[in-house]
MMTF fields as JSON, N, C-alpha, C and O atoms, coordinates in Angstrom:
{
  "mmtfVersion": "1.0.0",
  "mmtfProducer": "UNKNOWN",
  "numBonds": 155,
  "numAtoms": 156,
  "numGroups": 39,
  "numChains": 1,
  "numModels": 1,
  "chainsPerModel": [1],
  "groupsPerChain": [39],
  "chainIdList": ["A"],
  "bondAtomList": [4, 2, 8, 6, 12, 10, 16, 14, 20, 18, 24, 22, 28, 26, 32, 30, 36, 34, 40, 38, 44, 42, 48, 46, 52, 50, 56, 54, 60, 58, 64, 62, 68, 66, 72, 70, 76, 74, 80, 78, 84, 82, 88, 86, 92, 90, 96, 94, 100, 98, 104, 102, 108, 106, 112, 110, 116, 114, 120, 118, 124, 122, 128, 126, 132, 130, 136, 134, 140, 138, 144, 142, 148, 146, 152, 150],
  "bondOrderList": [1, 1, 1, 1, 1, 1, 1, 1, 1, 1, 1, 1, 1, 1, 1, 1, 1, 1, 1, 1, 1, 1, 1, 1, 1, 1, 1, 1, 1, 1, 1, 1, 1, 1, 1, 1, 1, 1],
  "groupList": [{"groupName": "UNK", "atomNameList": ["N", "CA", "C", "O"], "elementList": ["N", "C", "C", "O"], "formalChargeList": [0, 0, 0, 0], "bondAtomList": [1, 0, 2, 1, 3, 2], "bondOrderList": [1, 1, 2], "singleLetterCode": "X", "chemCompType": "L-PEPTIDE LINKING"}],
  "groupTypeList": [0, 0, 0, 0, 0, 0, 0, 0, 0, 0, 0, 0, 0, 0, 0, 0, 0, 0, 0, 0, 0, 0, 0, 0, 0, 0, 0, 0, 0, 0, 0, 0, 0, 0, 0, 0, 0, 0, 0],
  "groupIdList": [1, 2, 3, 4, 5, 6, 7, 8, 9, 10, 11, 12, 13, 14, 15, 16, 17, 18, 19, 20, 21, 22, 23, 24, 25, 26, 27, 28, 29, 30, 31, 32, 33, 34, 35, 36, 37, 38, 39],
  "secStructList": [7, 2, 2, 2, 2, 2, 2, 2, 2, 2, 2, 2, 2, 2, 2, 2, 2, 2, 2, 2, 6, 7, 6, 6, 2, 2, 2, 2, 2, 2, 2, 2, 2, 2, 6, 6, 1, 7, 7],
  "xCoordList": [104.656, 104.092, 103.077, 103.143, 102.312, 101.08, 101.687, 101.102, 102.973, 104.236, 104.471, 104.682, 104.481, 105.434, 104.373, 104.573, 103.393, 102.098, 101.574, 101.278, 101.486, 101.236, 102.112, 101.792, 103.337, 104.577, 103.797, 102.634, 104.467, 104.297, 103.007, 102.95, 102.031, 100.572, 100.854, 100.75, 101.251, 101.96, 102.897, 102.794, 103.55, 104.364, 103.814, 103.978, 102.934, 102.052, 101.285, 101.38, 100.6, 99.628, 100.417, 99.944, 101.404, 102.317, 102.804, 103.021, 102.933, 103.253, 101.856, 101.89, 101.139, 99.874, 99.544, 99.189, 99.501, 98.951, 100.33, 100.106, 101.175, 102.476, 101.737, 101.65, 101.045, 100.795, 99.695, 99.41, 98.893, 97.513, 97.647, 96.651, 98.831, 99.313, 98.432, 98.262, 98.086, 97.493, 99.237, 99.764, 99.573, 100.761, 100.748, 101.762, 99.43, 98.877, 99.27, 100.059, 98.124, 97.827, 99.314, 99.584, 100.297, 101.524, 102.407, 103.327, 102.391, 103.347, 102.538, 103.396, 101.361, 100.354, 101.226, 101.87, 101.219, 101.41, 102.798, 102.886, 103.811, 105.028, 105.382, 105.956, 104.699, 104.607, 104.223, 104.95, 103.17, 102.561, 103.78, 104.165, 104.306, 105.133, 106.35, 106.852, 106.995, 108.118, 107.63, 108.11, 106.726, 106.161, 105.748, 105.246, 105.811, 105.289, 106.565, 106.684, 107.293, 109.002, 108.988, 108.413, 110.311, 110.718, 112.081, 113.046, 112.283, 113.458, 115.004, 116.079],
  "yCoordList": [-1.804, -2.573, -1.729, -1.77, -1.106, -0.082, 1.272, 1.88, 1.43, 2.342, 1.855, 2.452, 0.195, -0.205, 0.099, 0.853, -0.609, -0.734, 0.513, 0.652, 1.829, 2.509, 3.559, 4.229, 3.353, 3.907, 2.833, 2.956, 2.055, 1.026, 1.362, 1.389, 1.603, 2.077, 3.504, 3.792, 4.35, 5.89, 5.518, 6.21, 4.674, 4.368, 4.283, 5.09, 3.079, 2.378, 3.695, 3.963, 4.469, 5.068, 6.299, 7.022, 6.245, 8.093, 7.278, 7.929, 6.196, 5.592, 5.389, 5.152, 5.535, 4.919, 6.177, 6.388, 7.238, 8.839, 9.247, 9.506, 9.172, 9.206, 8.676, 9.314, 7.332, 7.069, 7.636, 7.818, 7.99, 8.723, 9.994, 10.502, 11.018, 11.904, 13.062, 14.273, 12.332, 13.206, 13.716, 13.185, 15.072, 15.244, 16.271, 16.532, 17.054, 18.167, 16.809, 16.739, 15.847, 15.033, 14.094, 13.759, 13.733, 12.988, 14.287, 13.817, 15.26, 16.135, 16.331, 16.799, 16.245, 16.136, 14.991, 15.047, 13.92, 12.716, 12.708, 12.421, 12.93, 13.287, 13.593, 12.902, 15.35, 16.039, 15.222, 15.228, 14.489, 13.687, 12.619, 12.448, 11.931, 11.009, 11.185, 10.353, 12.802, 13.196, 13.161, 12.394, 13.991, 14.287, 13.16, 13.346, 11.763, 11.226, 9.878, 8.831, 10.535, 9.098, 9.437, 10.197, 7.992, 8.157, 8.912, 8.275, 10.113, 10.952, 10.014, 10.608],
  "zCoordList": [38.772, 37.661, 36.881, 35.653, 37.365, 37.036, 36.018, 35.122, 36.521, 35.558, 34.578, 33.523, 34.823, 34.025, 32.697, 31.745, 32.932, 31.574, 30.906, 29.719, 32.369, 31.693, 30.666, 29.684, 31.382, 30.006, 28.961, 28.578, 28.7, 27.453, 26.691, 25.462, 27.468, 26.415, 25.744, 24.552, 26.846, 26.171, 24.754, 23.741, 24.811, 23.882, 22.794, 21.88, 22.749, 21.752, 21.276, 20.078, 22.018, 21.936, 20.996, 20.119, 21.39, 20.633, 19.288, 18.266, 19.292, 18.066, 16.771, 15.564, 17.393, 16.815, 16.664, 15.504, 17.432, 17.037, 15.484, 14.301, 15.969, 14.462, 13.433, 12.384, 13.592, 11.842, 11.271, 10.087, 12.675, 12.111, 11.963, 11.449, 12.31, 11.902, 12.881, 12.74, 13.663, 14.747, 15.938, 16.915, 15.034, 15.7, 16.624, 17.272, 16.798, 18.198, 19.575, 20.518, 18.935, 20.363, 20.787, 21.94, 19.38, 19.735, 20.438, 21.107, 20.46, 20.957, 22.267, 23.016, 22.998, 24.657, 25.128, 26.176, 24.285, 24.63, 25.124, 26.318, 24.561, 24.622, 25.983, 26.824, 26.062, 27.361, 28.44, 29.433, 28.427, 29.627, 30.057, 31.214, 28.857, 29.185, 29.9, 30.656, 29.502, 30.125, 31.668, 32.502, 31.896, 33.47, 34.07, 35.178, 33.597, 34.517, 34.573, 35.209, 33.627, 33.065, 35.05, 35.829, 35.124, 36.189, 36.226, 35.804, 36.647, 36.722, 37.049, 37.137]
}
C-alpha cells in the first residue's frame, strides 16, 4: 500500500514538475521512479 501511494505521488509530482518546466528535476524523478517501479 505504502508503494502503492508512493508511485502515485511520483506521478503527480513528475507531472507537476512538466508544467513548471522544471525538466533537470522531472528527468531525477523519472530515474527514481524506474529504480524503485516494481520489476
Amino acid at each position: 500500500m505504502l508503494r502503492e501511494v508512493a508511485s502515485r505521488f511520483i506521478i503527480v509530482f513528475s507531472l507537476y514538475a512538466r508544467s513548471k518546466k522544471l525538466k533537470i528535476l522531472d528527468k531525477n524523478i523519472s530515474i527514481i521512479y524506474l529504480n524503485t517501479a516494481p520489476a
